[in-house]
C-alpha positions in Angstrom: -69.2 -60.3 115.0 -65.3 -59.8 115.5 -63.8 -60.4 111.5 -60.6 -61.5 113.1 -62.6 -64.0 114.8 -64.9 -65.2 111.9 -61.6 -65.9 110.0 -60.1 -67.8 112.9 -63.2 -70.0 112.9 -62.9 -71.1 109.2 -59.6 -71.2 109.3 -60.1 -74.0 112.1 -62.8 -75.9 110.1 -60.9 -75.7 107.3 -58.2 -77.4 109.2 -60.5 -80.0 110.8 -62.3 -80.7 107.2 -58.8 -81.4 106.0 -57.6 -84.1 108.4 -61.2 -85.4 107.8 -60.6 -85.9 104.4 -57.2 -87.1 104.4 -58.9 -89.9 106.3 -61.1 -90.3 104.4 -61.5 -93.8 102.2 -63.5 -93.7 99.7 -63.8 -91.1 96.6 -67.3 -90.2 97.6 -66.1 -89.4 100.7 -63.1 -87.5 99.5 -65.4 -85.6 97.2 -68.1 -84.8 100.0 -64.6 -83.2 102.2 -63.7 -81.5 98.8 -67.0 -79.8 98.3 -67.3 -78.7 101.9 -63.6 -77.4 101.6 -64.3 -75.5 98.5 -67.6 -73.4 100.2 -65.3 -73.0 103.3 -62.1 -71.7 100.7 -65.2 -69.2 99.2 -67.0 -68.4 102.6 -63.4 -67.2 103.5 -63.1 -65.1 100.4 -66.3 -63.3 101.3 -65.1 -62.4 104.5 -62.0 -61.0 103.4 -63.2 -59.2 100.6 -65.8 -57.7 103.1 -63.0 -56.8 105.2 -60.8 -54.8 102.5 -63.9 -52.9 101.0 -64.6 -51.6 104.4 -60.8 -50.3 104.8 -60.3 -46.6 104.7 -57.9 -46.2 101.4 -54.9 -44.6 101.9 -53.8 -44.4 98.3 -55.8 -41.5 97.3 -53.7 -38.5 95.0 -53.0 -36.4 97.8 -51.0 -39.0 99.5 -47.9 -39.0 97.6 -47.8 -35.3 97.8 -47.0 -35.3 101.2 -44.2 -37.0 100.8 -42.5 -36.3 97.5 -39.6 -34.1 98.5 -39.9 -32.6 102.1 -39.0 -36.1 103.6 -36.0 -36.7 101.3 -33.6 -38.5 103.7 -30.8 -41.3 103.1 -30.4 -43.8 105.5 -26.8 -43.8 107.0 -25.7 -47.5 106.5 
């Protein structure tokens, strides 16, 4: 499945769980939204932090070699 997608999708339940609970009445109620808000909150972290482990890195050593002194410009403003 798309990521970009998967984060849309909580993003939008975390949205609708949050008008939920704002009308929600009672503090039972309030705490069930709360609960189901946190595991959304987390379910999001996963996804993300899936996401960035799977990036290539692009700060490895030889990457500020490249452009240490070569590139030296000023910009003219």
């Amino acid at each position: 499945m798309d990521p970009e997608k998967m984060i849309d999708g909580v993003f939008k339940e975390i949205n609708a769980t949050l008008k939920l609970m704002g009308k929600a009445k009672t503090p039972e109620d309030k705490l069930t939204y709360s609960k189901a808000l946190k595991n959304l909150c987390e379910s999001l972290n996963s996804i993300i932090s899936m996401i960035t482990s799977t990036m290539p890195s692009f700060m490895d050593d030889d990457f500020d070699d490249d452009f240490d002194d070569e590139n030296d410009f000023t910009i003219p403003f």
